[in-house]
Every structure is written in structure tokens, then in C-alpha cells.
N, C-alpha and C positions, 0 to 999 in steps of 0.2 A: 473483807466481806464475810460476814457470819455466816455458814450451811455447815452442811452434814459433810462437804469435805474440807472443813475447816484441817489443817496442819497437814492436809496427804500431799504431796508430791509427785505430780504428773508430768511425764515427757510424752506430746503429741507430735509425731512428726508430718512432715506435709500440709502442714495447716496454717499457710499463707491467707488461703479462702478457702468456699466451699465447705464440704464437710468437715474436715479437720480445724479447719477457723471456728466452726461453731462450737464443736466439742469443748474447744479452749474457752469458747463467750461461757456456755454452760459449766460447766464446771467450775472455770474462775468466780464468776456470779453464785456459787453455792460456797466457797471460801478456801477452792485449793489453790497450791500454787503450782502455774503454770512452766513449763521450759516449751517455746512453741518452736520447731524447728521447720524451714523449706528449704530448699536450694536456690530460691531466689532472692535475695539479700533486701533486695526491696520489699518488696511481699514477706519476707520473715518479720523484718524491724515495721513495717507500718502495721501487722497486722499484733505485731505485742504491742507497738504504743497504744490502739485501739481499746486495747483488753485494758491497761494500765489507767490510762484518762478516764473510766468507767470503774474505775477504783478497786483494780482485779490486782490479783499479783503475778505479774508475769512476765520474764527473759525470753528473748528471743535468740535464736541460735542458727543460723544461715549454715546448710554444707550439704553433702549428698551424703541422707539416710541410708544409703545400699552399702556405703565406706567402713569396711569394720573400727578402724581406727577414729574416725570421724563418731560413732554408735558409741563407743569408750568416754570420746570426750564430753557428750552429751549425757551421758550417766554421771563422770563426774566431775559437771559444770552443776548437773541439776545437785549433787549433794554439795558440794560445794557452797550454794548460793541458799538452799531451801535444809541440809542438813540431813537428807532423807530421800530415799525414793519407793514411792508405793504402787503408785498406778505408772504401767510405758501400755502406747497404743500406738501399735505398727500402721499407721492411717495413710504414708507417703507408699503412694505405686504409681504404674505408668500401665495406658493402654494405646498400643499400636496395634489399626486393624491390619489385615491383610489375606489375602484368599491361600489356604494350606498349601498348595501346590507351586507356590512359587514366592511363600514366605522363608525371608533368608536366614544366616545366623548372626549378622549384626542385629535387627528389632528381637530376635529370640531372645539373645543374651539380653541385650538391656531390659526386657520385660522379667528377666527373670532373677537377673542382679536387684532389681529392687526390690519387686515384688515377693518374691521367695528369701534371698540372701538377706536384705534389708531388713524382714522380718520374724526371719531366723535368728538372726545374731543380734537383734533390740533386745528380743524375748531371753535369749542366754545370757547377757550382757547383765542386762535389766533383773534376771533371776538371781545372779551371784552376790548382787549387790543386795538383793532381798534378801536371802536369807544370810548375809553375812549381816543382815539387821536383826534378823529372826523374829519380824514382827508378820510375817508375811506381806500378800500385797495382792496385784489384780493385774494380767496381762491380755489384752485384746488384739487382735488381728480383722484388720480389715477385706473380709472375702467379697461375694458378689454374687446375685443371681442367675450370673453367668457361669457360675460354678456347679449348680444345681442341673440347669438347662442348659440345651447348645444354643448358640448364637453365631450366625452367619460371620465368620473372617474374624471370629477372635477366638478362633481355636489354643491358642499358645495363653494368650490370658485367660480364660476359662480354664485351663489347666492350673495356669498357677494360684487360681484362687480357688479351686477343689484342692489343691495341694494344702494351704493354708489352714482350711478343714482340720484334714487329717491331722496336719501339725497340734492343733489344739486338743484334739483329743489323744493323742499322742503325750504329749507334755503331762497329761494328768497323771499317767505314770511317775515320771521324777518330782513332780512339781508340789504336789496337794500333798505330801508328808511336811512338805516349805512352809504350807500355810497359802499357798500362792493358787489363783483361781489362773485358767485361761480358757476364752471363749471368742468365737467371732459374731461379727455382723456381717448379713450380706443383704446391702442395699437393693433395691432394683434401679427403677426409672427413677432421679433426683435431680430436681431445679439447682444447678448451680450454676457460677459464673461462666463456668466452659459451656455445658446444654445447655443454657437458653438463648443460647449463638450459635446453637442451630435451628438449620429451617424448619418451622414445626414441630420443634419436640416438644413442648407442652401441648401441642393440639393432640399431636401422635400418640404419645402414652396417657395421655385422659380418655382419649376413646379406645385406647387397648387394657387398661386398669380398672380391673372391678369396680374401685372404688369411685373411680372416676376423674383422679386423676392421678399426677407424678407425685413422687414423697417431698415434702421439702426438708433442708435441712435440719431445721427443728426436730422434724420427727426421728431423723437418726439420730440424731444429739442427744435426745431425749430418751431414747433407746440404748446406748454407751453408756449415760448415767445412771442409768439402774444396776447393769451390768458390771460394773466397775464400782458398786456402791455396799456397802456392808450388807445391804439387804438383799445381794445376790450370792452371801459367801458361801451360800452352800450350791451354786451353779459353775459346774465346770467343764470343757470338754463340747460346750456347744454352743448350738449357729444359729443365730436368731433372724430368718429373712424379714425383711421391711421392705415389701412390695406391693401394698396396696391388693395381694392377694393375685397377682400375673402368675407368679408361678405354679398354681393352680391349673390354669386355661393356657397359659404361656403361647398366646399369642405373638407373631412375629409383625416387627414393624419392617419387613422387606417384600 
């Protein structure tokens, strides 16, 4: 497919569905090629043959994104197959809620193996192989408006996705002599296959969203792709929320 990421080389992780599947539609649909990775093997391979049958280019890669070694072999499957890696987007995390005072440290750790480790060691991984290219490239982290604001019993994830922040402005010190951009997103309320199996969550965050409703995922897709796009190379170090403007008035849905 001909676009403007015609030859770039992209590793999205977690993008079975929801946000991370659309990135991979967008993207692929602009002429990059894809490596789409989840941990569920179903959902990994149905969601590249999708991208593929729509005349995309893109492998799927089934394991757990938090694995360093697993991170390794995804960096190099994607050169392997594609000759190249330019854009990795740390998109695979996990949210377990739970009230602070009696959250324990099995959901800590796992929130924080993926979400934090997962994303740490894409981003190193994914860097070495850049400038051992030395064409530079473009690194994303997927944060959250829950990063920004508190939010009732997801204290441990709102942590790790302020952490995520900082990582990326962080990064600009070693990174930007690379050639290599890094920035997040932080979604807010988003229509995917998980919320909208919940009870009322598109009613809930259309009457709590200035705008009037939830984001869907288009809108964050479409938001990674600028960011991750030559037309962003001089943006680096920072977080771009897509909330329909909550974080503003940051209303609570409890």
C-alpha cells in the first residue's frame, strides 16, 4: 500500500484489538510494514491476517511484551522479515483495579512488568537497533489520563503511566543525538472491545466529556500517526492527551 510510511518498520505491541489493532490498520493502510504482537495467539494471527487480506503488510508475533528476551526476538523477527526497524510502540499494558489499602503485590508486580519493564526495554531494545542503523527512528509509549489525574483504585496504574511520562522525556537526553524521537499518548475514555462491555460506558463518559462523547479508536490512531510521522521529527519528550478535553473539568464517573 503506497503512504508516507511507505518502507518504515513498525513493532506494535498488544494490538490484537482495540487501540493497538487500529494503529496497525492506520499505519499499514499508509504503506508501513507492520510486526503486530499480543499474548494471545488467536488475537495476534486473526488480527494480522485482517491487516494482510486488506492488502497491508504485516506478521504477527504472539508472546508476552513484558519478556525481555521475548522484546529481543521481536526486534529481530521485525528486521529479519522487513530489513529494518524505525518506528516500536510500547501500546501492550494491563489494568487491574483495586482499593490502595489492601492492593497486594501479585496485581503490583504484574501491572508493572508490563506496563513499566515492557516498555522500558521495547524502547532500549528498539533503540540499539536504531542507531546501529543510524537512520534514526520514532519511539512511543502508551500513557493515560489517568496519569495526569487521580482515579478511584487504580492507583498503581496511574502511577505507572506518570512513570511512562517521565521515561519519555528522559529518553531525550540519550536518544535525540540518535536521530530517535520519543513521545506518549495518553488516551482518556475510549470505545473498545473491553469498554463497551461495560454497563454504560459510552453513556457515562458522553455525559462526563466536554465534547460529548468517548474517543474512539480512530481518533488515537490518528493521533500515533502524526506522532510517529516525519512531520513530528522535531517533537520529542512529550504527551499528547486525547480526551475529549475531561482532563480539563476531570469529572469522576464514581
Amino acid at each position: 500500500m503506497p503512504g508516507k510510511f511507505n518502507n518504515q518498520t513498525v513493532i506494535i505491541t498488544g494490538a490484537g484489538q482495540g487501540i493497538g489493532f487500529e494503529i496497525a490498520v492506520n499505519l499499514a493502510s499508509q504503506g508501513a510494514n507492520i510486526l503486530l504482537n499480543d499474548i494471545d495467539p488467536t488475537l495476534c494471527n486473526q488480527a494480522a491476517n485482517a491487516i494482510t487480506k486488506k492488502g497491508g503488510s504485516c506478521i504477527g508475533l504472539p508472546g508476552d511484551a513484558s519478556e525481555i528476551s521475548f522484546i529481543q526476538q521481536m526486534v529481530d523477527t521485525a528486521v529479519h522479515h522487513f530489513g529494518q526497524l524505525t518506528i516500536a510502540i510500547a501500546n501492550a499494558g494491563i489494568t487491574l483495579f483495586g482499593d490502595f489499602l489492601t492492593y497486594d503485590v501479585a496485581a503490583f508486580t504484574k501491572v508493572m512488568k508490563l506496563n513499566l519493564q515492557g516498555s522500558f526495554f521495547l524502547a532500549q531494545i528498539a533503540a540499539r537497533q536504531m542507531a546501529k542503523q543510524g537512520k534514526g527512528g520514532s519511539i512511543l509509549f502508551m500513557s493515560s489520563v489517568t496519569g495526569h489525574q487521580a482515579h478511584k483504585n487504580l492507583a498503581a496504574y496511574g502511577m505507572s503511566k506518570a512513570a511512562l511520562e517521565m521515561l519519555a522525556k528522559n529518553l531525550v537526553i540519550e536518544l535525540s543525538a540518535l536521530g530517535i524521537t520519543v513521545n506518549c499518548i495518553a488516551p482518556g475514555a475510549t470505545l473498545t472491545e473491553r469498554t463497551v462491555s461495560e454497563t454504560n460506558y459510552a453513556e457515562t463518559w458522553a455525559r462526563l466529556t466536554p465534547m460529548g462523547k468517548a474517543a474512539t479508536v480512530a481518533d488515537i490512531a490518528n493521533a500515533v500517526s502524526f506522532l510517529v510521522s516525519k512531520e513530528a521529527k522535531h517533537i520529542t519528550g512529550q504527551s499528547l492527551v486525547i480526551d475529549g478535553g475531561w482532563t480539563a473539568i476531570s469529572p469522576s464517573p464514581f
